[in-house]
N, C-alpha and C positions, 0 to 999 in steps of 0.2 A: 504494500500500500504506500502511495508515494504521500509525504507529508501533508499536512493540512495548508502549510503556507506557501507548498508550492503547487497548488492546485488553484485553479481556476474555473469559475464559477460561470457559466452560461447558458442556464435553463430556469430565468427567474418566471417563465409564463407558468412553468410548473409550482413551481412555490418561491418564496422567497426566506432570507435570512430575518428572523426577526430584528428590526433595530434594537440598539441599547435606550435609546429613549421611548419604546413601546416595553423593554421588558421590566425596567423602574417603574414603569405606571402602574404595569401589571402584580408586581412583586406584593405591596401590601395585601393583596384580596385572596393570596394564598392561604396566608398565616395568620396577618393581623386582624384584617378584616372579612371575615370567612364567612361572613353571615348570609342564609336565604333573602334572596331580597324578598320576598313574600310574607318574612316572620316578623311580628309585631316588636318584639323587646329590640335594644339597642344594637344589635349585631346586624339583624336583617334594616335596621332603619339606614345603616351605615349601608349598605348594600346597595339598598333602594336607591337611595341619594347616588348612587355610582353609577347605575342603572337610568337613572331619569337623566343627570346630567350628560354623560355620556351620548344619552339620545337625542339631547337637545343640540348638545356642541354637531353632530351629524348632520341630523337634520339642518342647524344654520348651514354647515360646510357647500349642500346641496341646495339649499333656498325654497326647503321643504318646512313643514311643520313635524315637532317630534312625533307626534301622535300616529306618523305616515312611515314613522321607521318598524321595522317591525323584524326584529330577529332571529335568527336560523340559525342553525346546525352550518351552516354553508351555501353556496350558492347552487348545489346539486337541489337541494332543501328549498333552495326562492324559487328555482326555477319552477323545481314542481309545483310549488303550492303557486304559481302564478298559472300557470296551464292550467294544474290541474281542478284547483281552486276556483279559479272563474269559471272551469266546463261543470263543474260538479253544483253551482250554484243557481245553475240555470233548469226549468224545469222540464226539459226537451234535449236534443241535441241540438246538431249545431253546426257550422264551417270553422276551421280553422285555415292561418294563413303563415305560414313559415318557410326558411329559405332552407336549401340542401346542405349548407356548411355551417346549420348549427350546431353548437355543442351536443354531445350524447343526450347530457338531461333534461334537453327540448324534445328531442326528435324521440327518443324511447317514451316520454310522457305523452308526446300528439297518436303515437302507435299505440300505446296502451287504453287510449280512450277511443279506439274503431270500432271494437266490438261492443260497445256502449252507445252508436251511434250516432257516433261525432264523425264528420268528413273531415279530410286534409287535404291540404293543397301545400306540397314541397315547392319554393319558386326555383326556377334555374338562375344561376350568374353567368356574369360576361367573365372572359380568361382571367381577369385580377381579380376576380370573386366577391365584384359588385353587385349589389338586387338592385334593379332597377326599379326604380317607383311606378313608373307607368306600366310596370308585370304587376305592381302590387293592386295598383287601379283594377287593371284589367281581370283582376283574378276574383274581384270583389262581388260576392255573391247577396242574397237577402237575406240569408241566414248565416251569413257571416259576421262573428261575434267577437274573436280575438285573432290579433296579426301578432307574431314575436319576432323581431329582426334584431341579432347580435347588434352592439353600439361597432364594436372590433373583434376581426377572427384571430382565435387563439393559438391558430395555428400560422399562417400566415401575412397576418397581421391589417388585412384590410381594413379600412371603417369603413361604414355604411352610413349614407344617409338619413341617420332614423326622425332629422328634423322633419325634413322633407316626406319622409313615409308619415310620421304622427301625423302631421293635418291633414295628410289625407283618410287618415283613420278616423282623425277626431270630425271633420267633415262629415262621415258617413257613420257614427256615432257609433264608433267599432275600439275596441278596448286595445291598447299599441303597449307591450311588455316590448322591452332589452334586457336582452344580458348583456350587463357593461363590466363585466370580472377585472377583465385587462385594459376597460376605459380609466376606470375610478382611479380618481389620483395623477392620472397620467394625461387627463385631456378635459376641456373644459364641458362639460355635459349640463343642457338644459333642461328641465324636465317641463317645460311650458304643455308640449304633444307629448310628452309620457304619463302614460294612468299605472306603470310599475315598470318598475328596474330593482334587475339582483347585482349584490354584488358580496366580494369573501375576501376577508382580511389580511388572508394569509399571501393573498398577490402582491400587498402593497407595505411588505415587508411588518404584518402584524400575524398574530397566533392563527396554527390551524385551526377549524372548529368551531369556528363562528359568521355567519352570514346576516347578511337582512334581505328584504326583499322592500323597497319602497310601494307604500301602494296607495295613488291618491286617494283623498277623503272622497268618500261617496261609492269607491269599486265593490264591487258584490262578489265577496270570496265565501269559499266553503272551506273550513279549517280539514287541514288531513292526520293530523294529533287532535287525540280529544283526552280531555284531562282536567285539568285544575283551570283551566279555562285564563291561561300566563296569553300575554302580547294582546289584549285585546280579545280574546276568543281564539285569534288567529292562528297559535302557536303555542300550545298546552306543553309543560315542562318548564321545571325550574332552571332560571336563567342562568347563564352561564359570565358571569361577574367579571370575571379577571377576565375572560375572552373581550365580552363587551369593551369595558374601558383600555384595553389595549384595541382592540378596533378602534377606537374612540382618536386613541393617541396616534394608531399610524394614519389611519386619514389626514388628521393637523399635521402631521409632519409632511405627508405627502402634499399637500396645500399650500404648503410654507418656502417646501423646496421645489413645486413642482415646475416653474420658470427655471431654476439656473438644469435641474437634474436632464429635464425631458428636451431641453434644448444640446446636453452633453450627450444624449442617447442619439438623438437624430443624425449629431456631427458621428458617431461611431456608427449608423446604419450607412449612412451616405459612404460611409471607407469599407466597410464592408461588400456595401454592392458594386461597388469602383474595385477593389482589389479580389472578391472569389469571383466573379464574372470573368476573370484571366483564365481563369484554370479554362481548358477545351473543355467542352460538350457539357458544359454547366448552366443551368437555365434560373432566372429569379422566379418562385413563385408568389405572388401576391403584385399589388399595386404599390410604384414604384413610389406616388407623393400621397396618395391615399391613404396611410398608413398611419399605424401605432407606431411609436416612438422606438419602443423596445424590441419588435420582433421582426426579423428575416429569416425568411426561409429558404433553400436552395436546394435542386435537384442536381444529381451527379448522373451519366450515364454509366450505365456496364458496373456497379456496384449495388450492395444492400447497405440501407439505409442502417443495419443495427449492428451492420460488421464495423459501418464507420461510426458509428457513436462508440462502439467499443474500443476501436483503436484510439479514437481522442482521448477516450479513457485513461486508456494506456498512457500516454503521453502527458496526461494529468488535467485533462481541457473535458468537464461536461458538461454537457448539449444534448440535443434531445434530434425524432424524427418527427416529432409531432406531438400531439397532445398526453401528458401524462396517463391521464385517465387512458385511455385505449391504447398505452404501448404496449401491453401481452399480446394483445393481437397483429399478426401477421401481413393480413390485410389490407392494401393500399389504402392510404386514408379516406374518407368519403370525401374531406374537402379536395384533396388534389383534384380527385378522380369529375369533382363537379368542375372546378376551373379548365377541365381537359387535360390534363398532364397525361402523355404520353404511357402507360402500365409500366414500360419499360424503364421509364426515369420515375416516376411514382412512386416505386422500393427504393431508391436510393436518395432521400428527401432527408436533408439536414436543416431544424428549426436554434437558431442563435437569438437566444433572447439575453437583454444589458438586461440590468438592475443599477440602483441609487450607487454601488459601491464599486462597478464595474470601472475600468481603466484603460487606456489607452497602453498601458500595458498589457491588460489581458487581450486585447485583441489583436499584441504584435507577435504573442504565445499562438491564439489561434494561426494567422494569417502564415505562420512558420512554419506549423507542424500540419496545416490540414492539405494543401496539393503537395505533400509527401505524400501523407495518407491515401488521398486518393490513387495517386499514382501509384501505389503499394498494391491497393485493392483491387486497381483497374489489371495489374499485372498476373494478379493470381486468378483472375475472372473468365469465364468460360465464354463470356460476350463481350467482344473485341469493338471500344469506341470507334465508331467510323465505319462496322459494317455493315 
């Protein structure tokens, strides 16, 4: 195992390092302050107070009201209760409207409500893995009820329009969810056309295990925990204290820093796409200025994609091929395979994502060891770039 300090860190779409100023926040609610926030004597009062404030400072962050915050297990956790939540609350089925390069826990929650008699409509993207509004218009049915379009893909890094998609949701008085995971913190997000957005703390350098799902005042959700009736109804189970006020703290920090941070991400995507675009039969997947700050993707000809995550390994550099969640699987990604990507370059897809603490030294470690690499793998490969 090669040391910790000389390892290099480039797969923050998957998680991040918690900051030292998220895990001071979080420290007292261990040990000192351990109380249920639910329990009346001084212990849970202190909680409580940790609990509201917390949601209030959020809520400001986003130009939301606290009462619109509403906490999760994770963004796995928002997403569904936003799907699923609004289909379960309605007394019929119903249309739904979503894009082919959503996260898993979109696209398995719109699957899981077919045999319940809800229709779907997957939209297609153009090759940088944009949805076009006017697919969105045209898809719009009467019995269409919720649209969910990613803010940014997590694997590739596109944004999407979702200003432009919300009014026309809200137009036709249709309920517009995001996943904004890898927006929050990193981009300025309105929620003017949003009725809910997820989002999970651990992307933005705070604790696993904790999410929210914003949901404006008025949206008609169906709770998928039922219990002590915590978050409003919404979200039964006692709250998770130290998660919260550490979400709490990396949000402000992300807010604080996110002009000098996301402006030093951009200048390192911009050198990345200028120097691995060298390497032969290397292709950019995603959009080139449409883009999250932090992630670049790249396809390699004539290699797999988890022979070369493992050799940067080796070499002390981790990086990903795409989305954490579905790396056990084999399977070319859904989103390549939506932007077109080739099958053949598809398996050999390498995702680089910066984080706050990333450096222009880590990416001259990258930029060294990776068209080695490649050249390494292309050599042992039974399909020869070029033929």
């Amino acid at each position: 195992m090669i040391p910790m300090p000389d390892r290099v860190y480039l797969d923050n779409s998957a998680t991040t390092a918690v900051a030292p100023e998220v895990l001071a926040a979080m420290r007292p609610y261990f040990d000192a302050r351990y109380g249920n926030a639910s329990s009346l004597h001084s212990f849970g009062r202190e909680a409580r107070q940790a609990v509201d404030e917390s949601r209030a400072a959020m809520a400001d962050a986003l130009a939301a009201r606290p009462e619109e915050i509403v906490f999760t297990s994770g963004a796995t956790e928002a997403d569904n209760l936003a799907i699923l939540g609004s289909a379960l609350a309605r007394s019929g089925g119903g249309h739904i409207l979503t894009s082919k390069i959503e996260h898993d826990a979109i696209l398995r929650a719109v699957e899981w409500l077919k045999p319940m008699g809800f229709d779907v409509t997957l939209l297609d993207v153009d090759g940088t893995g944009r949805v076009a509004p006017g697919d969105v218009a045209s898809a719009f049915r009467k019995d269409t009820f919720l649209v969910s379009i990613m803010a940014g893909n997590n694997e590739i890094g596109t944004r999407e329009p979702i200003d432009e998609i919300g009014r026309l949701c809200h137009d036709r008085g249709v309920l517009f969810h995001t996943d904004a995971v890898q927006a929050v913190g990193k981009e300025m997000l309105s929620l003017e056309n949003v009725d809910m957005l997820s989002a999970s703390a651990h992307k933005l350098h705070g604790p696993k295990g904790v999410g929210f799902l914003y949901v404006r005042r008025g949206t008609r959700l169906a709770p998928l925990l039922h219990g002590g009736g915590h978050e409003r109804g919404l979200r039964s189970g006692t709250e998770n204290v130290p998660g919260i006020v550490g979400f709490a703290a990396a949000l402000a920090l992300a807010q604080a820093e996110r002009v000098d941070v996301t402006s030093r991400m951009r200048r390192l995507r911009e050198r990345l796409m200028t120097e691995v675009l060298k390497i032969p039969a290397t292709r950019l997947n995603g959009h080139r200025a449409e883009s999250l700050p932090h992630i670049t993707n790249f396809s390699f000809a004539g290699i797999e994609g988890e022979s070369l995550v493992m050799k940067l390994d080796e070499a002390g550099i981790a990086a990903s091929t795409g989305s954490a969640c579905s790396s056990p699987n084999l399977e070319p990604s859904h989103v390549l395979v939506a932007i077109g990507v080739p099958l053949s370059m598809a398996h050999g897809s390498l995702r680089i994502s910066t984080g706050r603490d990333t450096t222009d030294a880590d990416i001259d470690r990258l930029l060294e060891a990776l068209p080695r690499v490649v050249a390494e793998l292309r050599a042992m490969s039974p399909f020869k770039v070029g033929e």
